[in-house]
N, C-alpha and C positions, 0 to 999 in steps of 0.2 A: 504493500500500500504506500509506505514512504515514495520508494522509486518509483511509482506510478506519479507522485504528486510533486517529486521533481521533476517529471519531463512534462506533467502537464504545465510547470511551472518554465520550464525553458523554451517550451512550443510557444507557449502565449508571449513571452520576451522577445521571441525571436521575430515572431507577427509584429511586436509593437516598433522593434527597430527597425524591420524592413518599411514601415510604414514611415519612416523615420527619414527617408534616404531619398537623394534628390541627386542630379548631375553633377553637386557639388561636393556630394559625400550626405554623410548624419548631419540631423538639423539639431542643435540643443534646444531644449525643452526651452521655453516661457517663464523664466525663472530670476528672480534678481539677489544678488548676493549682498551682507552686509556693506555699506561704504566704508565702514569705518573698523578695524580689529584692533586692539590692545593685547599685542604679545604677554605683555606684564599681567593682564589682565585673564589670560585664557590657558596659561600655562599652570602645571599642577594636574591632579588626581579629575578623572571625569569616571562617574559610572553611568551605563548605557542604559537608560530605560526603557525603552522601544528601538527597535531595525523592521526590515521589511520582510515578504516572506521569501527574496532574492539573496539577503543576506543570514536569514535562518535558515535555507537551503544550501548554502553554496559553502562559505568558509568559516559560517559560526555556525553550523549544522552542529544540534545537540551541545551547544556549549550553555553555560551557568556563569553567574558572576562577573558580566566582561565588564573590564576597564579600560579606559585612555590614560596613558599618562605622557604629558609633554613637559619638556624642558626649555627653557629659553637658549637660544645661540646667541639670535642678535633679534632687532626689532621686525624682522622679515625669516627670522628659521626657526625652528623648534625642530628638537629630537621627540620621538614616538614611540612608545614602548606599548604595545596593548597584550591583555592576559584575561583570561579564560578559565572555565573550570569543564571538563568534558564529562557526560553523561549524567554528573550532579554537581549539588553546589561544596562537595568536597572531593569532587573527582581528580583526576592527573591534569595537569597546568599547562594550558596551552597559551603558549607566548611566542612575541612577534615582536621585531623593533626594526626603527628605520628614523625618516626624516621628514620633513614636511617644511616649503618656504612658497614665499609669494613670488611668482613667477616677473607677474606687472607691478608696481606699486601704483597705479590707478584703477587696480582692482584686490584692494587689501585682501578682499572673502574669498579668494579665488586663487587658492594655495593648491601647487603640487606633489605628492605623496608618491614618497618612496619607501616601500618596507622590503624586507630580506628577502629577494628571491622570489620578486614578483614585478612585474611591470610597472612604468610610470604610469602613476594614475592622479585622478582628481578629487580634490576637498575642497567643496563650496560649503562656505560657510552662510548660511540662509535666513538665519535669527538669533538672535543673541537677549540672554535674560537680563534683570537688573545687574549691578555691581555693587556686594558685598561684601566687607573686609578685602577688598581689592581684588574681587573673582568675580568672574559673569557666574551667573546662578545656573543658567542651564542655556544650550548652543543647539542647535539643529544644522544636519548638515548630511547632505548630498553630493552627487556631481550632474552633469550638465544634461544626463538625458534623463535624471531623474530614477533612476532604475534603483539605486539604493538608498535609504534613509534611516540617519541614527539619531536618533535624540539623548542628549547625553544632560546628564545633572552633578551637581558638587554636591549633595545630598538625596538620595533617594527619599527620605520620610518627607524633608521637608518640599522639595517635586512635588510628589503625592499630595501634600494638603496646599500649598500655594500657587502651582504654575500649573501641573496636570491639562486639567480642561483646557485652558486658553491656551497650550501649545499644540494640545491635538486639534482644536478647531481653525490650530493656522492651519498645519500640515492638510489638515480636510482640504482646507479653501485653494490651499496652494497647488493641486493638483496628487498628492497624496491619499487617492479613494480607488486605483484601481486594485484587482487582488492582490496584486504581487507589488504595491510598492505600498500598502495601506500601510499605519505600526501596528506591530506586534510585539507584546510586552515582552520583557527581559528580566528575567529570571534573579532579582535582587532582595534576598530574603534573610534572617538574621543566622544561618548555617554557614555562608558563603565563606570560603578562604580565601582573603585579596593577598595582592602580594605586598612588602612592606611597603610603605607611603617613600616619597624622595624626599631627601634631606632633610629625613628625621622627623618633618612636618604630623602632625597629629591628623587625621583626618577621620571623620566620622564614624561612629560606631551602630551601628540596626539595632 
């Protein structure tokens, strides 16, 4: 049944990019990115509260627990470390690291991502939460033809009771409703083993 519901899931992808495709190549989705990113501001511990069912199919199939965590370079890079927990929320550890920089600086949200052993790809950054104690509160973010979406928070509880709704009625609005690119929640419960926080920083407990 799974393998039935990744291919029904890759058939229907494969429909929407070919529909996608004009003499000039893939068209990017109708989408606009933050104008404005604060390195200082977005770097640190993210946990993922929603992705789509492109990225719970494809390379966070059956994971638990995931994080982001970025480091600052300079005011345009950040290092990328992201970690997993496989088949539960104390399962074996699945981690990834790489890098991430703004390509244009007249498009700060519209950073490219490189992790170990996988192609250059895209991190649009699409919405950005309040700034508390010097952190966006929670960041939504895609790439250009929309096909994958994570919603990420600096607290999962507090997400839950302050931002929840009004982040998923952007993602509704912003084109975020077909099956495969709707959210689908992420697995953040008070079993999960993260891995230690950077630079000794404290970061929230479930």
């Amino acid at each position: 049944m799974a393998t039935k519901s990744v291919a029904l899931c890759l058939l229907s992808v494969m429909v929407f990019v070919l529909n996608r495709v004009d003499s000039r190549g893939l068209k990017q989705a109708n989408i606009n990115t933050v104008p404005e990113l604060n390195i200082n501001f977005y770097a640190g511990r993210w946990y993922e509260m929603f992705s789509d069912l492109i990225v719970k199919e494809t390379f966070e199939r059956n994971s638990y627990c995931t994080t982001a965590t970025y480091g600052k370079i300079s005011e345009t890079n950040v290092t990328v470390f992201n970690s997993g927990r496989k088949g539960s929320p104390t399962g074996p550890a699945s981690e990834i690291s790489g890098y991430a920089y703004v390509a244009d600086p007249a498009q700060p949200g519209q950073l490219k991502l490189q992790l170990t052993g996988t192609p250059l790809g895209d991190y649009w950054v699409i919405e950005l939460g309040p700034v508390e104690d010097n952190e966006y509160q929670y960041a939504v973010v895609t790439e250009p033809l929309m096909l994958q979406l994570f919603i990420l928070a600096r607290d999962p509880q507090v997400f839950r009771q302050k931002y929840r709704d009004q982040v998923l009625e952007f993602v509704q609005k912003a084109g975020f409703n077909k099956f495969w690119n709707k959210p689908k929640e992420t697995v953040q419960v008070p079993g999960c083993i993260y891995p230690p926080p950077p630079s000794g920083k404290v970061f929230f407990r479930i």
